[in-house]
C-alpha positions in Angstrom: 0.0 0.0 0.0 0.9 3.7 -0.8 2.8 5.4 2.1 2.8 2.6 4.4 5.1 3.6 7.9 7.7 1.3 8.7 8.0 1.3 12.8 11.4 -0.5 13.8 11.5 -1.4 17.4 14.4 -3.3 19.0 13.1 -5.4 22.2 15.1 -6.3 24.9 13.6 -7.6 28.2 11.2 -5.6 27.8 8.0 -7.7 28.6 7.0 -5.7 31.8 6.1 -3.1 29.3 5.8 -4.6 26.1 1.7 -5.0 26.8 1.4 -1.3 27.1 3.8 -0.7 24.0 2.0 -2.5 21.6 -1.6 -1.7 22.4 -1.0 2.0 21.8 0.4 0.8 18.0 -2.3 -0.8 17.7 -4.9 1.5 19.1 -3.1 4.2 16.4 -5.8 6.2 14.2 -3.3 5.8 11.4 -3.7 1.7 10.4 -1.2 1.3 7.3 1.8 0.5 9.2 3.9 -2.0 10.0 5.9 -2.7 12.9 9.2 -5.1 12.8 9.6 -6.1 16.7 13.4 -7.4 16.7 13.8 -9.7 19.7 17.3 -8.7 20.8 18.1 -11.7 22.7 15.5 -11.5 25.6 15.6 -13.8 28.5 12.1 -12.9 30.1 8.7 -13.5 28.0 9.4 -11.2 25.5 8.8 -13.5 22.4 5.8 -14.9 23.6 4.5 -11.3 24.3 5.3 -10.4 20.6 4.3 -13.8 19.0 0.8 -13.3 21.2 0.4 -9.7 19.7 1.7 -11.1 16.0 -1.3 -13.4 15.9 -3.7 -11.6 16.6 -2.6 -8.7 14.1 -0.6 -9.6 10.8 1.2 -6.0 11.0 3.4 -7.4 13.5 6.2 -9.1 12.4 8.4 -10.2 14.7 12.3 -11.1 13.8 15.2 -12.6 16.4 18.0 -10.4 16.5 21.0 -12.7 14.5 23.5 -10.5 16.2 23.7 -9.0 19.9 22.7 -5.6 20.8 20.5 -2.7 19.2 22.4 -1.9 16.0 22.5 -5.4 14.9 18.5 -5.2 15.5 17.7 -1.8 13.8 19.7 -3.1 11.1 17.8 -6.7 11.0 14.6 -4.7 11.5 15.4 -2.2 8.7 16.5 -4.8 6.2 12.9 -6.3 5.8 10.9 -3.9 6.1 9.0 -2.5 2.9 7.2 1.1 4.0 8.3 3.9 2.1 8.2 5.9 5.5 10.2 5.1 8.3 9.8 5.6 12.2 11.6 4.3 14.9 9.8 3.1 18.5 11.5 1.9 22.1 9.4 -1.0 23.6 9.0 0.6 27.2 7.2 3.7 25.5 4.3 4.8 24.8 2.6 6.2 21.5 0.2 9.2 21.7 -3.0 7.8 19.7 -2.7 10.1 16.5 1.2 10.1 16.3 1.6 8.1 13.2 -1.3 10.0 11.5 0.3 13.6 12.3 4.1 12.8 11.7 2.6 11.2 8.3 0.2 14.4 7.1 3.3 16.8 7.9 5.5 14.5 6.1 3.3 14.3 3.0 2.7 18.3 2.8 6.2 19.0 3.7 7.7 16.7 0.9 11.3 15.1 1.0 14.4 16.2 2.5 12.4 16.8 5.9 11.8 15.1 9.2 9.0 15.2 11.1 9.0 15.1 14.6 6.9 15.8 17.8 6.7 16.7 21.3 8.0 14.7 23.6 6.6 13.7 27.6 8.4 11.9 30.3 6.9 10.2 32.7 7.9 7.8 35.7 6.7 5.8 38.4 9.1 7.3 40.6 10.1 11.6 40.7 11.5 12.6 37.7 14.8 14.3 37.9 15.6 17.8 37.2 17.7 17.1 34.5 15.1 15.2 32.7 13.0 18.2 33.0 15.0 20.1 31.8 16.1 18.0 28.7 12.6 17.7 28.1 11.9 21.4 28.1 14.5 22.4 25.8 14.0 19.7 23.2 10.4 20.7 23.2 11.7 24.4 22.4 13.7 23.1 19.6 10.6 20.8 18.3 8.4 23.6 18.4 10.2 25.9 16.4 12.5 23.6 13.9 15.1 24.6 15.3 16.6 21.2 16.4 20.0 21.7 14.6 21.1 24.8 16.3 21.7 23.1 19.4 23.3 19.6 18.2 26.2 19.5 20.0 24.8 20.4 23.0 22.6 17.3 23.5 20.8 15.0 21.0 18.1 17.3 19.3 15.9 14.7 18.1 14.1 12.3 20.3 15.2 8.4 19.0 11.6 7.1 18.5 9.9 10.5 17.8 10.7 11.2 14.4 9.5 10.0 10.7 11.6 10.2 7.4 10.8 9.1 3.7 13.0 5.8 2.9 15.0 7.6 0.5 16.4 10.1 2.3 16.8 8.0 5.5 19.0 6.1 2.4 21.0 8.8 1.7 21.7 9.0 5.3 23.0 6.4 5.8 20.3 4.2 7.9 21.2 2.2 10.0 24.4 1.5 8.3 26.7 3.2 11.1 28.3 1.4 14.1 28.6 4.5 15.9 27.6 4.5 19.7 25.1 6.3 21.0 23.5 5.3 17.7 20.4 7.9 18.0 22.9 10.5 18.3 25.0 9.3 15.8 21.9 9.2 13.1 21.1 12.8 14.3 24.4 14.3 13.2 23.2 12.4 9.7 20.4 14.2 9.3 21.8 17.3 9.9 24.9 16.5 7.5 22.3 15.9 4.8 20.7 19.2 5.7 17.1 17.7 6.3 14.9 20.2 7.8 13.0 19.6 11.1 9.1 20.3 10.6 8.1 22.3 13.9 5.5 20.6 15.6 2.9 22.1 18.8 1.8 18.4 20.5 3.1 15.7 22.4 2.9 12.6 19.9 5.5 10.7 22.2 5.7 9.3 25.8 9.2 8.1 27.2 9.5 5.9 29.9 11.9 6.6 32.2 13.3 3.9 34.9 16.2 2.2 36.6 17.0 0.0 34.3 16.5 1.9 30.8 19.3 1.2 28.6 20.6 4.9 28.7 21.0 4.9 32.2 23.3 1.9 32.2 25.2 0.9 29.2 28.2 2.0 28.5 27.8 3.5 25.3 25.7 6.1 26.8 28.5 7.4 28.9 29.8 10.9 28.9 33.1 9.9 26.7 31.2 8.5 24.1 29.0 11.8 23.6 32.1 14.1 23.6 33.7 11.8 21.0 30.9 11.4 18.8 30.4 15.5 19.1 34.0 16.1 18.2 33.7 13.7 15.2 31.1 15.1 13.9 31.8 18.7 14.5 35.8 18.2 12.4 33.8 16.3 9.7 30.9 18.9 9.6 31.2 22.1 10.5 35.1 22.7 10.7 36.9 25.2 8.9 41.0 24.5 8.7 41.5 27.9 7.7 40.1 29.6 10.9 41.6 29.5 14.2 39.6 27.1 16.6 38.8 28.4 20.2 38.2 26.5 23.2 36.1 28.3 25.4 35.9 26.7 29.4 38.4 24.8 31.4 35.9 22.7 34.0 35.7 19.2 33.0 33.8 19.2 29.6 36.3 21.8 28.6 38.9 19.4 29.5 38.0 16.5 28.2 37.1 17.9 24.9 40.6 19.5 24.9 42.1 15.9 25.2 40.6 14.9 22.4 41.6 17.9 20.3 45.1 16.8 21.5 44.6 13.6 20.7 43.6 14.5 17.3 46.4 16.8 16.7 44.1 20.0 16.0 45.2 22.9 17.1 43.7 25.3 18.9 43.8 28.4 21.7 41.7 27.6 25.1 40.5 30.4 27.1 38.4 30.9 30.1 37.8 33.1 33.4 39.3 31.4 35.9 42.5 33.5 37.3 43.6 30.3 38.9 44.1 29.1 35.8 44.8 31.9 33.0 48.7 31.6 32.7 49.1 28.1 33.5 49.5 25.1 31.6 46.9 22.4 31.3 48.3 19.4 29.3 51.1 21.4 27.7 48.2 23.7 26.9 49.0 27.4 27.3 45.5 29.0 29.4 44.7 31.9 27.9 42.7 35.1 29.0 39.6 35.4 27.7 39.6 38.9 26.8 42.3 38.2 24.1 39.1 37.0 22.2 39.2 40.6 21.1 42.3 39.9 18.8 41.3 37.2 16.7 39.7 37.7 13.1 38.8 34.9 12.0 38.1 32.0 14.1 35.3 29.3 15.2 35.0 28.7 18.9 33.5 25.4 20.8 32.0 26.7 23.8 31.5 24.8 26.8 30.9 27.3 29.4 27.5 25.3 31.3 26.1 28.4 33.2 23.1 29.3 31.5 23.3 33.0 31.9 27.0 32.7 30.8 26.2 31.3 27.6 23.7 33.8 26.9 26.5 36.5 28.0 28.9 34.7 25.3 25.8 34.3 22.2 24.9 38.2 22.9 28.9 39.2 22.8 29.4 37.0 19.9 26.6 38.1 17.9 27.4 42.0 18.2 30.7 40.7 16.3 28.1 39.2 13.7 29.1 35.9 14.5 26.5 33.6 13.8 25.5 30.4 16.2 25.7 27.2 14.2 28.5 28.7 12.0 30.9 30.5 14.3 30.7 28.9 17.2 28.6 26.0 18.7 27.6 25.5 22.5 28.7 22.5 23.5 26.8 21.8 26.7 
Protein backbone atom coordinates (compact mmCIF):
# COMPACT_ATOMS: atom_id res chain seq x y z
CA UNK A 1 0.00 0.00 0.00
CA UNK A 2 0.93 3.72 -0.83
CA UNK A 3 2.83 5.38 2.11
CA UNK A 4 2.81 2.64 4.38
CA UNK A 5 5.05 3.63 7.89
CA UNK A 6 7.68 1.29 8.75
CA UNK A 7 7.98 1.26 12.83
CA UNK A 8 11.42 -0.54 13.85
CA UNK A 9 11.52 -1.37 17.41
CA UNK A 10 14.43 -3.27 19.04
CA UNK A 11 13.08 -5.39 22.21
CA UNK A 12 15.15 -6.28 24.85
CA UNK A 13 13.61 -7.64 28.15
CA UNK A 14 11.16 -5.64 27.83
CA UNK A 15 8.02 -7.68 28.59
CA UNK A 16 6.96 -5.70 31.81
CA UNK A 17 6.06 -3.10 29.30
CA UNK A 18 5.76 -4.58 26.05
CA UNK A 19 1.73 -5.03 26.78
CA UNK A 20 1.36 -1.32 27.12
CA UNK A 21 3.85 -0.67 24.03
CA UNK A 22 1.95 -2.50 21.60
CA UNK A 23 -1.58 -1.70 22.41
CA UNK A 24 -0.99 2.04 21.76
CA UNK A 25 0.42 0.82 18.04
CA UNK A 26 -2.31 -0.85 17.67
CA UNK A 27 -4.85 1.45 19.12
CA UNK A 28 -3.13 4.19 16.39
CA UNK A 29 -5.76 6.15 14.21
CA UNK A 30 -3.27 5.81 11.40
CA UNK A 31 -3.67 1.70 10.37
CA UNK A 32 -1.15 1.34 7.33
CA UNK A 33 1.79 0.47 9.23
CA UNK A 34 3.93 -1.98 9.96
CA UNK A 35 5.89 -2.74 12.89
CA UNK A 36 9.16 -5.13 12.78
CA UNK A 37 9.60 -6.10 16.72
CA UNK A 38 13.41 -7.35 16.72
CA UNK A 39 13.75 -9.66 19.70
CA UNK A 40 17.30 -8.65 20.83
CA UNK A 41 18.12 -11.66 22.74
CA UNK A 42 15.45 -11.48 25.62
CA UNK A 43 15.56 -13.76 28.51
CA UNK A 44 12.11 -12.87 30.12
CA UNK A 45 8.71 -13.46 27.97
CA UNK A 46 9.36 -11.17 25.47
CA UNK A 47 8.76 -13.48 22.39
CA UNK A 48 5.79 -14.92 23.55
CA UNK A 49 4.49 -11.30 24.30
CA UNK A 50 5.32 -10.44 20.64
CA UNK A 51 4.34 -13.81 19.00
CA UNK A 52 0.82 -13.34 21.20
CA UNK A 53 0.41 -9.67 19.71
CA UNK A 54 1.68 -11.07 16.04
CA UNK A 55 -1.26 -13.40 15.90
CA UNK A 56 -3.72 -11.57 16.56
CA UNK A 57 -2.56 -8.67 14.08
CA UNK A 58 -0.60 -9.58 10.81
CA UNK A 59 1.16 -5.97 11.02
CA UNK A 60 3.42 -7.36 13.50
CA UNK A 61 6.16 -9.13 12.36
CA UNK A 62 8.40 -10.17 14.71
CA UNK A 63 12.28 -11.10 13.80
CA UNK A 64 15.23 -12.60 16.37
CA UNK A 65 18.04 -10.42 16.54
CA UNK A 66 21.01 -12.68 14.49
CA UNK A 67 23.48 -10.48 16.19
CA UNK A 68 23.70 -8.95 19.89
CA UNK A 69 22.70 -5.62 20.84
CA UNK A 70 20.53 -2.70 19.24
CA UNK A 71 22.44 -1.89 16.02
CA UNK A 72 22.47 -5.36 14.93
CA UNK A 73 18.52 -5.23 15.51
CA UNK A 74 17.72 -1.76 13.80
CA UNK A 75 19.68 -3.05 11.07
CA UNK A 76 17.79 -6.66 11.03
CA UNK A 77 14.59 -4.74 11.52
CA UNK A 78 15.41 -2.16 8.68
CA UNK A 79 16.51 -4.81 6.23
CA UNK A 80 12.94 -6.35 5.77
CA UNK A 81 10.87 -3.91 6.08
CA UNK A 82 8.96 -2.52 2.88
CA UNK A 83 7.20 1.13 4.04
CA UNK A 84 8.34 3.90 2.09
CA UNK A 85 8.21 5.87 5.53
CA UNK A 86 10.15 5.11 8.28
CA UNK A 87 9.75 5.58 12.15
CA UNK A 88 11.57 4.27 14.94
CA UNK A 89 9.85 3.07 18.49
CA UNK A 90 11.50 1.93 22.06
CA UNK A 91 9.43 -1.03 23.59
CA UNK A 92 9.05 0.64 27.23
CA UNK A 93 7.17 3.75 25.53
CA UNK A 94 4.26 4.75 24.82
CA UNK A 95 2.56 6.19 21.46
CA UNK A 96 0.22 9.17 21.66
CA UNK A 97 -2.98 7.78 19.74
CA UNK A 98 -2.66 10.10 16.48
CA UNK A 99 1.17 10.05 16.35
CA UNK A 100 1.57 8.11 13.15
CA UNK A 101 -1.25 9.99 11.50
CA UNK A 102 0.29 13.60 12.25
CA UNK A 103 4.13 12.84 11.67
CA UNK A 104 2.62 11.24 8.28
CA UNK A 105 0.22 14.38 7.07
CA UNK A 106 3.26 16.79 7.91
CA UNK A 107 5.50 14.50 6.11
CA UNK A 108 3.26 14.26 2.98
CA UNK A 109 2.68 18.27 2.81
CA UNK A 110 6.23 19.04 3.72
CA UNK A 111 7.65 16.69 0.91
CA UNK A 112 11.29 15.07 1.02
CA UNK A 113 14.38 16.15 2.50
CA UNK A 114 12.41 16.77 5.87
CA UNK A 115 11.79 15.07 9.22
CA UNK A 116 8.96 15.22 11.14
CA UNK A 117 9.00 15.14 14.64
CA UNK A 118 6.90 15.78 17.83
CA UNK A 119 6.73 16.75 21.31
CA UNK A 120 8.01 14.72 23.65
CA UNK A 121 6.64 13.69 27.61
CA UNK A 122 8.41 11.86 30.34
CA UNK A 123 6.90 10.20 32.68
CA UNK A 124 7.92 7.82 35.65
CA UNK A 125 6.68 5.82 38.43
CA UNK A 126 9.06 7.31 40.64
CA UNK A 127 10.11 11.60 40.71
CA UNK A 128 11.55 12.64 37.72
CA UNK A 129 14.83 14.29 37.94
CA UNK A 130 15.62 17.81 37.17
CA UNK A 131 17.68 17.12 34.51
CA UNK A 132 15.14 15.18 32.72
CA UNK A 133 13.00 18.19 32.96
CA UNK A 134 15.02 20.08 31.83
CA UNK A 135 16.10 18.00 28.70
CA UNK A 136 12.57 17.71 28.10
CA UNK A 137 11.88 21.44 28.14
CA UNK A 138 14.53 22.39 25.80
CA UNK A 139 13.98 19.66 23.24
CA UNK A 140 10.40 20.73 23.19
CA UNK A 141 11.65 24.36 22.44
CA UNK A 142 13.75 23.10 19.57
CA UNK A 143 10.59 20.83 18.26
CA UNK A 144 8.41 23.60 18.41
CA UNK A 145 10.21 25.89 16.42
CA UNK A 146 12.50 23.60 13.94
CA UNK A 147 15.14 24.56 15.29
CA UNK A 148 16.57 21.23 16.37
CA UNK A 149 20.04 21.70 14.57
CA UNK A 150 21.08 24.77 16.26
CA UNK A 151 21.74 23.09 19.42
CA UNK A 152 23.31 19.64 18.19
CA UNK A 153 26.15 19.48 20.01
CA UNK A 154 24.75 20.45 23.02
CA UNK A 155 22.64 17.33 23.46
CA UNK A 156 20.75 15.02 20.98
CA UNK A 157 18.14 17.27 19.29
CA UNK A 158 15.90 14.66 18.08
CA UNK A 159 14.15 12.25 20.31
CA UNK A 160 15.19 8.40 18.98
CA UNK A 161 11.63 7.13 18.48
CA UNK A 162 9.87 10.51 17.77
CA UNK A 163 10.72 11.16 14.36
CA UNK A 164 9.53 10.03 10.66
CA UNK A 165 11.56 10.19 7.35
CA UNK A 166 10.81 9.12 3.72
CA UNK A 167 12.95 5.82 2.89
CA UNK A 168 15.00 7.60 0.50
CA UNK A 169 16.38 10.08 2.29
CA UNK A 170 16.79 7.99 5.52
CA UNK A 171 18.97 6.14 2.44
CA UNK A 172 21.01 8.82 1.74
CA UNK A 173 21.71 9.01 5.29
CA UNK A 174 23.02 6.38 5.84
CA UNK A 175 20.26 4.21 7.94
CA UNK A 176 21.23 2.23 10.04
CA UNK A 177 24.41 1.54 8.33
CA UNK A 178 26.65 3.22 11.06
CA UNK A 179 28.28 1.37 14.15
CA UNK A 180 28.65 4.49 15.92
CA UNK A 181 27.58 4.50 19.72
CA UNK A 182 25.13 6.34 20.97
CA UNK A 183 23.54 5.28 17.69
CA UNK A 184 20.37 7.86 17.97
CA UNK A 185 22.93 10.51 18.27
CA UNK A 186 25.02 9.30 15.82
CA UNK A 187 21.95 9.25 13.11
CA UNK A 188 21.11 12.81 14.34
CA UNK A 189 24.45 14.32 13.24
CA UNK A 190 23.17 12.44 9.72
CA UNK A 191 20.35 14.23 9.32
CA UNK A 192 21.81 17.26 9.87
CA UNK A 193 24.91 16.47 7.54
CA UNK A 194 22.28 15.86 4.77
CA UNK A 195 20.73 19.20 5.74
CA UNK A 196 17.10 17.65 6.28
CA UNK A 197 14.93 20.25 7.78
CA UNK A 198 13.04 19.59 11.06
CA UNK A 199 9.10 20.27 10.62
CA UNK A 200 8.10 22.31 13.89
CA UNK A 201 5.50 20.57 15.62
CA UNK A 202 2.92 22.06 18.79
CA UNK A 203 1.82 18.45 20.45
CA UNK A 204 3.14 15.66 22.40
CA UNK A 205 2.88 12.59 19.93
CA UNK A 206 5.48 10.73 22.21
CA UNK A 207 5.72 9.35 25.82
CA UNK A 208 9.22 8.09 27.19
CA UNK A 209 9.46 5.91 29.94
CA UNK A 210 11.88 6.62 32.21
CA UNK A 211 13.31 3.87 34.93
CA UNK A 212 16.23 2.21 36.61
CA UNK A 213 17.04 -0.04 34.32
CA UNK A 214 16.48 1.87 30.83
CA UNK A 215 19.31 1.20 28.63
CA UNK A 216 20.57 4.90 28.65
CA UNK A 217 21.03 4.91 32.17
CA UNK A 218 23.31 1.92 32.19
CA UNK A 219 25.18 0.91 29.20
CA UNK A 220 28.21 2.04 28.52
CA UNK A 221 27.78 3.45 25.31
CA UNK A 222 25.71 6.12 26.76
CA UNK A 223 28.55 7.39 28.90
CA UNK A 224 29.78 10.90 28.94
CA UNK A 225 33.06 9.88 26.71
CA UNK A 226 31.19 8.52 24.10
CA UNK A 227 29.01 11.82 23.63
CA UNK A 228 32.09 14.10 23.60
CA UNK A 229 33.69 11.83 21.03
CA UNK A 230 30.88 11.42 18.84
CA UNK A 231 30.37 15.53 19.08
CA UNK A 232 34.01 16.12 18.16
CA UNK A 233 33.65 13.74 15.16
CA UNK A 234 31.12 15.13 13.95
CA UNK A 235 31.84 18.72 14.46
CA UNK A 236 35.78 18.22 12.43
CA UNK A 237 33.81 16.30 9.70
CA UNK A 238 30.88 18.87 9.56
CA UNK A 239 31.16 22.06 10.54
CA UNK A 240 35.10 22.68 10.75
CA UNK A 241 36.86 25.20 8.93
CA UNK A 242 40.98 24.52 8.73
CA UNK A 243 41.51 27.91 7.70
CA UNK A 244 40.06 29.60 10.93
CA UNK A 245 41.63 29.51 14.16
CA UNK A 246 39.64 27.10 16.61
CA UNK A 247 38.84 28.44 20.23
CA UNK A 248 38.15 26.50 23.22
CA UNK A 249 36.14 28.26 25.38
CA UNK A 250 35.90 26.71 29.39
CA UNK A 251 38.40 24.80 31.41
CA UNK A 252 35.87 22.72 33.97
CA UNK A 253 35.70 19.16 32.96
CA UNK A 254 33.78 19.21 29.64
CA UNK A 255 36.26 21.76 28.58
CA UNK A 256 38.94 19.44 29.54
CA UNK A 257 37.95 16.50 28.19
CA UNK A 258 37.08 17.90 24.89
CA UNK A 259 40.59 19.49 24.89
CA UNK A 260 42.07 15.90 25.21
CA UNK A 261 40.60 14.90 22.41
CA UNK A 262 41.58 17.89 20.26
CA UNK A 263 45.11 16.79 21.47
CA UNK A 264 44.56 13.64 20.65
CA UNK A 265 43.59 14.46 17.29
CA UNK A 266 46.38 16.83 16.74
CA UNK A 267 44.11 19.98 16.03
CA UNK A 268 45.17 22.89 17.09
CA UNK A 269 43.72 25.28 18.93
CA UNK A 270 43.84 28.43 21.66
CA UNK A 271 41.70 27.60 25.06
CA UNK A 272 40.48 30.35 27.09
CA UNK A 273 38.43 30.90 30.14
CA UNK A 274 37.83 33.10 33.35
CA UNK A 275 39.26 31.37 35.86
CA UNK A 276 42.47 33.50 37.35
CA UNK A 277 43.60 30.26 38.91
CA UNK A 278 44.08 29.08 35.82
CA UNK A 279 44.84 31.87 33.00
CA UNK A 280 48.66 31.57 32.75
CA UNK A 281 49.08 28.06 33.53
CA UNK A 282 49.54 25.08 31.56
CA UNK A 283 46.88 22.37 31.33
CA UNK A 284 48.28 19.38 29.28
CA UNK A 285 51.07 21.40 27.74
CA UNK A 286 48.18 23.75 26.86
CA UNK A 287 48.98 27.39 27.33
CA UNK A 288 45.51 28.96 29.43
CA UNK A 289 44.70 31.93 27.91
CA UNK A 290 42.74 35.08 29.04
CA UNK A 291 39.56 35.36 27.71
CA UNK A 292 39.59 38.95 26.84
CA UNK A 293 42.28 38.25 24.07
CA UNK A 294 39.08 37.02 22.19
CA UNK A 295 39.21 40.58 21.09
CA UNK A 296 42.26 39.86 18.82
CA UNK A 297 41.33 37.24 16.73
CA UNK A 298 39.72 37.71 13.08
CA UNK A 299 38.78 34.91 11.97
CA UNK A 300 38.08 32.05 14.08
CA UNK A 301 35.28 29.30 15.24
CA UNK A 302 34.99 28.68 18.86
CA UNK A 303 33.52 25.40 20.82
CA UNK A 304 32.00 26.75 23.76
CA UNK A 305 31.55 24.78 26.81
CA UNK A 306 30.88 27.28 29.44
CA UNK A 307 27.46 25.30 31.31
CA UNK A 308 26.07 28.43 33.15
CA UNK A 309 23.08 29.27 31.50
CA UNK A 310 23.33 32.95 31.94
CA UNK A 311 27.04 32.74 30.80
CA UNK A 312 26.17 31.31 27.57
CA UNK A 313 23.68 33.79 26.90
CA UNK A 314 26.47 36.55 27.96
CA UNK A 315 28.89 34.74 25.33
CA UNK A 316 25.81 34.28 22.20
CA UNK A 317 24.88 38.17 22.87
CA UNK A 318 28.88 39.23 22.82
CA UNK A 319 29.42 37.00 19.89
CA UNK A 320 26.63 38.11 17.94
CA UNK A 321 27.37 41.98 18.17
CA UNK A 322 30.68 40.72 16.33
CA UNK A 323 28.09 39.21 13.66
CA UNK A 324 29.13 35.94 14.52
CA UNK A 325 26.50 33.58 13.80
CA UNK A 326 25.54 30.38 16.16
CA UNK A 327 25.71 27.18 14.19
CA UNK A 328 28.47 28.70 12.03
CA UNK A 329 30.95 30.53 14.30
CA UNK A 330 30.69 28.91 17.22
CA UNK A 331 28.64 25.99 18.69
CA UNK A 332 27.64 25.50 22.55
CA UNK A 333 28.74 22.55 23.53
CA UNK A 334 26.83 21.77 26.73
Amino acid sequence: MENKISIIMPVKNAAHFLPETLNSIINQTEKNWELLAVNDNSTDNTQEILTSFAKNDNRIKVITNSGNGIIDALQMGYAKSTGNLLTRMDADDIMATNRLATQKKQLLHAGKSHLALGLVNYFSAAPLGDGYKRYETWLNELTQNGTNFSDIYKECVVASPCWMIYREDFDVCGGFNSTIYPEDYDLTFRFYKNNLKCIPSQEILHYWRDYPERTSRNDAHYADSSFINIKISHFLAIDYEKSKKLILWGAGKKGKNIAKHLIEKKIPFDWICDNPKKIGKHIYNQLMLDYKTVDNYKNYQSIITVANAEFQEDIKKFLGEMNLLQGRDFFFFC
